[in-house]
C-alpha positions in Angstrom: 106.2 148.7 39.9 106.3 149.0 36.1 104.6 147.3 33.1 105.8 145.8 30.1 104.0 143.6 27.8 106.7 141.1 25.7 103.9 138.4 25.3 100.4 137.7 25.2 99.9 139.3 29.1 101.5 142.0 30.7 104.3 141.8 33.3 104.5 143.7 36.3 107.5 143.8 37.7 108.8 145.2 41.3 112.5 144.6 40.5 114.6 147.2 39.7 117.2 145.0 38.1 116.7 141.8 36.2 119.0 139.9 34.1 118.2 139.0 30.4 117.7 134.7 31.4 114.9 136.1 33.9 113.3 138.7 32.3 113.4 135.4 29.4 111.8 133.1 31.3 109.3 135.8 32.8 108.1 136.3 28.5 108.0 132.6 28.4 105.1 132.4 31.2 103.3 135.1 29.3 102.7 133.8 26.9 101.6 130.6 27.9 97.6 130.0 26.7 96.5 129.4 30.1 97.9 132.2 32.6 95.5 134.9 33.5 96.0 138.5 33.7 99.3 139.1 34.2 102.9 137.7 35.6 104.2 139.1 39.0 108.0 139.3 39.4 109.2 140.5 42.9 112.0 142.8 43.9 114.3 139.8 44.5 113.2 138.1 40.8 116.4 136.1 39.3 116.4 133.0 36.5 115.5 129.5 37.7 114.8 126.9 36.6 111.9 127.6 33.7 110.3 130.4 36.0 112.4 133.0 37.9 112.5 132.7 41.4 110.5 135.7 42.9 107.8 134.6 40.1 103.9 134.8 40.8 101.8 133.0 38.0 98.4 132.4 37.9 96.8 130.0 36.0 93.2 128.9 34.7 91.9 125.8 33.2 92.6 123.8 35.9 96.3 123.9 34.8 99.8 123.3 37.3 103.0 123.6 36.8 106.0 121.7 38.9 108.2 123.7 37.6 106.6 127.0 39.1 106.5 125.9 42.2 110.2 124.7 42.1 112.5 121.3 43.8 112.3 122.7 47.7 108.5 122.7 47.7 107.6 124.3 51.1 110.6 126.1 51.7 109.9 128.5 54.4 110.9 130.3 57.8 110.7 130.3 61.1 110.7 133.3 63.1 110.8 132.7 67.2 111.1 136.2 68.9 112.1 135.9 72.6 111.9 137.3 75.7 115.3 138.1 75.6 117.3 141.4 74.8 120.7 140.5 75.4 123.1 137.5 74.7 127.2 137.9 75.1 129.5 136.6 72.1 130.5 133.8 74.5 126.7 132.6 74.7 126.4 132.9 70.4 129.5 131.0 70.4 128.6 127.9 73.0 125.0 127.7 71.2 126.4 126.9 67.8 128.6 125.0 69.2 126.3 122.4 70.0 123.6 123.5 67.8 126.4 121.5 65.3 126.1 118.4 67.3 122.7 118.2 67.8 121.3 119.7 64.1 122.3 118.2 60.8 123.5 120.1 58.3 124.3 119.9 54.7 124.1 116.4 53.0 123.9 114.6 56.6 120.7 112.8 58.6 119.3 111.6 61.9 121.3 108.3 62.3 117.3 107.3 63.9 114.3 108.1 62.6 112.2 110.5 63.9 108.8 110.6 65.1 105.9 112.7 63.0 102.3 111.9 63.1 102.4 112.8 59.9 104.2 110.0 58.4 100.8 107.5 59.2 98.4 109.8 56.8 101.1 109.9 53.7 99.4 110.0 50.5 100.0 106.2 49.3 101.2 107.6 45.7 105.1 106.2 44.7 107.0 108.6 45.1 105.9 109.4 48.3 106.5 105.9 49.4 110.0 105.1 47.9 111.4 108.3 50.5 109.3 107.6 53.4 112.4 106.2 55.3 114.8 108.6 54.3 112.4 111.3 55.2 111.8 109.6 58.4 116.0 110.4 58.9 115.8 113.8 57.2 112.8 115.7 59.4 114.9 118.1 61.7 117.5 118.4 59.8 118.6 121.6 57.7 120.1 121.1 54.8 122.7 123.1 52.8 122.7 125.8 50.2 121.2 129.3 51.5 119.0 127.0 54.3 120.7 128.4 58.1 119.7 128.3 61.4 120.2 132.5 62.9 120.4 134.3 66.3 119.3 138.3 65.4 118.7 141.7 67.4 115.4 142.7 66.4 115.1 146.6 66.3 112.1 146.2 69.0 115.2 145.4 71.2 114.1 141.2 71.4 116.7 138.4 70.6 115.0 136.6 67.3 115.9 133.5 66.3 115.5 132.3 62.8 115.0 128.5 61.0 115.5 128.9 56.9 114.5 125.5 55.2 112.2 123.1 53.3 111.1 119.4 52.0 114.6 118.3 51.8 115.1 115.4 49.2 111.8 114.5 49.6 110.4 117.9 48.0 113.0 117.5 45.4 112.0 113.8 44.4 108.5 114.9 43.9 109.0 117.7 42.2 111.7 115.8 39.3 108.8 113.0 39.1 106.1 115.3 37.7 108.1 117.4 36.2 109.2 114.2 34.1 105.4 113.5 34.0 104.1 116.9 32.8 107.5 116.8 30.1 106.2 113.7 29.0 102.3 114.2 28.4 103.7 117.7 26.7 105.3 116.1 24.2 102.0 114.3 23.2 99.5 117.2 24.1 102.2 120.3 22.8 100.2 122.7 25.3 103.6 124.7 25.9 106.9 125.0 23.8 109.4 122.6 25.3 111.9 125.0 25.3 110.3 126.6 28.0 111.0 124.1 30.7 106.9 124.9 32.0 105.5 121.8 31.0 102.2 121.5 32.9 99.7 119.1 34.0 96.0 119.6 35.0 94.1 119.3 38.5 91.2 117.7 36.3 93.4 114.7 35.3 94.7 111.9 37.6 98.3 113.4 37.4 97.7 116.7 38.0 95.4 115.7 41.1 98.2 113.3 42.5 100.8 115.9 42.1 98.9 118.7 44.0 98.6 115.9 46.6 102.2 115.1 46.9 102.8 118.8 47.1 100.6 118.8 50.0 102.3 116.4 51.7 105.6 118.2 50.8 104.2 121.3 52.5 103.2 119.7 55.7 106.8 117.9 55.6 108.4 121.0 55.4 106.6 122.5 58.2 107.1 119.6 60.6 110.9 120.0 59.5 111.0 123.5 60.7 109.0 122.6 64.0 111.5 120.0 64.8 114.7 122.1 63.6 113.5 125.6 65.6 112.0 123.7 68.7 115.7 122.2 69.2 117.3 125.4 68.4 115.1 127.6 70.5 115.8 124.6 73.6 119.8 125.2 73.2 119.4 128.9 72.7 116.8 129.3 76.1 119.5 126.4 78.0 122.4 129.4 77.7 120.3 133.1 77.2 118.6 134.1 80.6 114.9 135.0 79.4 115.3 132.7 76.4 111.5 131.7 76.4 110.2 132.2 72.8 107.0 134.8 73.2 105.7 134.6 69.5 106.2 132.3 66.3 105.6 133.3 63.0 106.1 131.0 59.8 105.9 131.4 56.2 106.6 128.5 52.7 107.5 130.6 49.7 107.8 127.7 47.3 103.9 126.3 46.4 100.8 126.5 44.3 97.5 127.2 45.8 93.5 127.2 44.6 92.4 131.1 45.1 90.3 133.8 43.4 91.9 136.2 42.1 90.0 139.3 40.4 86.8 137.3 40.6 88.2 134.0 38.8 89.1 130.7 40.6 92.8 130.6 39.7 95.5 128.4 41.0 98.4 130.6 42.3 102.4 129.4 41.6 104.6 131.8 44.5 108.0 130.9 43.2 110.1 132.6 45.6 107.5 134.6 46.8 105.6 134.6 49.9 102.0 135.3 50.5 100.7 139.3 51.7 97.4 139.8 52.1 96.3 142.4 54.1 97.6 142.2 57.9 99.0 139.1 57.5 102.2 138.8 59.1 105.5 137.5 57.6 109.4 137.0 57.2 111.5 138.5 54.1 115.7 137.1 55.0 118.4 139.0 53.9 121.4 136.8 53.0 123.5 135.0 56.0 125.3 138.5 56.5 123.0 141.2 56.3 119.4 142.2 57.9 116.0 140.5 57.7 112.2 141.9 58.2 109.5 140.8 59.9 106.7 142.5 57.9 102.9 143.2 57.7 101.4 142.5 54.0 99.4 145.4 52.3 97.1 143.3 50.3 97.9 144.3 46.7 95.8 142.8 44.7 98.2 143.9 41.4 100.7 140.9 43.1 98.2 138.2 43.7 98.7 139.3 47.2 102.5 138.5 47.4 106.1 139.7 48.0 109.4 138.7 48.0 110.6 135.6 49.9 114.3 137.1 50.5 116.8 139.3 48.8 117.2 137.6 45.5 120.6 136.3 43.8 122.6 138.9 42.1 124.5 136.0 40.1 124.5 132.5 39.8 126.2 130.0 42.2 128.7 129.0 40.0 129.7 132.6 39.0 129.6 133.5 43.1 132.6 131.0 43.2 134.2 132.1 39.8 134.3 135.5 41.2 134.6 135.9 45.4 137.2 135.3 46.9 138.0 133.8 51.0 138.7 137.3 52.3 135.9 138.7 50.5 133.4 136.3 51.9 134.9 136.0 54.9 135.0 140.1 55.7 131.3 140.3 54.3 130.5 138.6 57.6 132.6 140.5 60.2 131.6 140.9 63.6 128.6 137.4 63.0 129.7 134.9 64.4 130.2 131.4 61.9 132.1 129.0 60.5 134.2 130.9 58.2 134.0 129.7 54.6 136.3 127.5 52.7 136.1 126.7 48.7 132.7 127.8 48.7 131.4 131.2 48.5 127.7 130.8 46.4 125.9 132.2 50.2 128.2 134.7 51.0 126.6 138.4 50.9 127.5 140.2 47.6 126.1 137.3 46.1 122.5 138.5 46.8 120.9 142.2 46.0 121.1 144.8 48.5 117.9 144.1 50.8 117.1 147.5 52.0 116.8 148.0 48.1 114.6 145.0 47.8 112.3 146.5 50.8 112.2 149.7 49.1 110.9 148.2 45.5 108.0 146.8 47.7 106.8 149.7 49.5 103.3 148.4 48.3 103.0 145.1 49.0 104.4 144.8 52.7 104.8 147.5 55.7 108.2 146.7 57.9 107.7 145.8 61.6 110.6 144.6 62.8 114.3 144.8 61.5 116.7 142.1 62.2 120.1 142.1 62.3 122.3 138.7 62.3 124.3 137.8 65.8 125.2 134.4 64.8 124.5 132.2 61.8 124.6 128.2 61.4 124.9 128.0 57.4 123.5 124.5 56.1 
């Protein structure tokens, strides 16, 4: 970790590389009036969308940003490990089969809509309600982008299997609403340059309070959506593997805002891409769809508001991914997982995500490695 100080706090910064738009945006959040003590950029930091991705901001005054906490609010993993320590490329092969038939991927949904207890306490703000029966179609299913659905060799010799997703389009609507909102009361109230894309609004004021609501309700969405999406792949995974049964679960969101104390103030955390680690508690850093993930143990470190990276990080953009790889490239980044090989778009393939054994190196002090996983098989959203 180093320190630089561009703005009116420091930033401390775990990457080892990080391009001009996100070491930008990372300035931008320091110098906004109401952060406290100093901005957090993982190893896997990259530009988004006003705040980099792999962004930890914390804020006083009551103040929230949608923006910080990003348009998949919730987005999180699944980790099942199982009692098994073997499975044959045949068996990989006949569970993605029908793990396509029976999980939607990409833009598609549930033809029916599916059951959630959750869907009788919704908040009864708007948004919420104009998406209830899309979301009622869209729980269980995955999504596309880097969301996938994985079968991986742990190195403690269990087959893991692992569920990458979040809020789907109803995370996304919620998000654009009060980000509209906060753009709009900034333009009266001029708390923050609009340049910066960080327009806020305020826990104290009905806005702010119905947006931390909605986010809520996005984060218990999301985690319903992985229950349903790794319950059905674990079933189809323990109806071919002998000794499928799942021993242990762990679960993790990387993409919220949360009221904590931080070096003894009441702050409200923004993990942008970055998941919490306190001390002993247990979590999952993804590599790309090609290369290894960790199950790891977090250190505590107070100097990231408790937090580490959510994954490897982009090493370019989507659209410069597809500028720049090729089929074959893609294609031979993947060899010996088996997947659907890719065709006309390569933003998810490997190289266009940092090295993750570098990313696990840069953050030595915020998480301990417990388990190494290694990708089998791979259902890409």
């Amino acid at each position: 970790m180093y320190i630089i100080q561009p703005g009116r706090i420091p930033l401390k910064i775990w990457a080892r590389t990080l391009e001009p738009g996100a070491l930008q945006q990372a300035h931008n959040l320091s110098n906004l009036s109401f952060a406290f003590s100093h901005i957090a950029l993982m190893p896997d930091a990259h530009e988004g969308y006003g705040m980099p991705i792999g962004g930890v901001l914390a804020t006083v005054g009551g103040f929230i940003i949608p923006n910080a906490v990003g348009v998949d609010i919730g987005c999180g993993v699944v980790a099942l490990r199982t009692e098994a320590t073997a499975v044959s490329t045949e068996q990989l092969r006949q569970i993605l089969d029908k793990a396509r038939e029976v999980i939607p991927v990409g833009f598609k949904h549930h033809t029916r809509p599916q059951p959630w207890e959750g869907f009788s306490t919704a908040p009864p703000l708007p948004v919420i309600r104009r998406e209830m029966d899309s979301a009622r179609r869209q729980l269980g299913t995955l999504g596309g982008g880097n969301h996938f659905c994985s079968i991986e060799k742990g190195s403690d010799g269990h087959i893991w299997l692992l569920v990458h997703s979040g809020s789907r389009n109803i995370g996304l609507k919620v998000a654009s609403y009060y980000n509209n909102l906060a753009k709009a009361a900034n333009k009266v109230k001029k708390i923050v340059p609009p340049e910066y894309d960080l327009a806020p609004l305020n826990l104290q004021e009905e806005s702010g309070e119905d947006y931390f609501t909605a986010m809520q309700f996005c984060l218990d969405f999301a985690r319903a959506n992985r229950e349903l999406l790794s319950r059905r792949f674990s079933e189809l995974f323990a109806a071919v593997v002998s000794g499928g049964t799942v021993l242990e679960r762990l679960e993790i969101h990387h993409n919220y805002a949360a009221k904590e104390e931080h070096f003894g103030k009441e702050v409200v955390v923004h993990r942008k891409g970055a998941i919490c680690a306190r001390a002993g508690e247990r979590g999952v850093i993804p590599g790309s769809m090609g290369t290894p993930s960790y199950i790891v143990e977090g250190l505590g470190n107070e100097e990231s508001f408790f937090s580490a990276s959510h994954g490897a990080g982009r090493t370019m953009s989507r659209q410069e991914a597809n500028r720049v790889i090729t089929e074959e490239m893609a294609n031979a980044a993947m060899q010996g997982i088996i997947y659907s090989p890719w065709k006309g778009d390569y933003a998810e393939a490997p190289m266009a995500y940092k090295d993750i054994e570098e990313v696990m190196d840069c953050q030595r002090d915020l998480v301990r490695p417990l388990v190494k996983l290694t990708p089998l098989a791979v259902l890409k959203g």
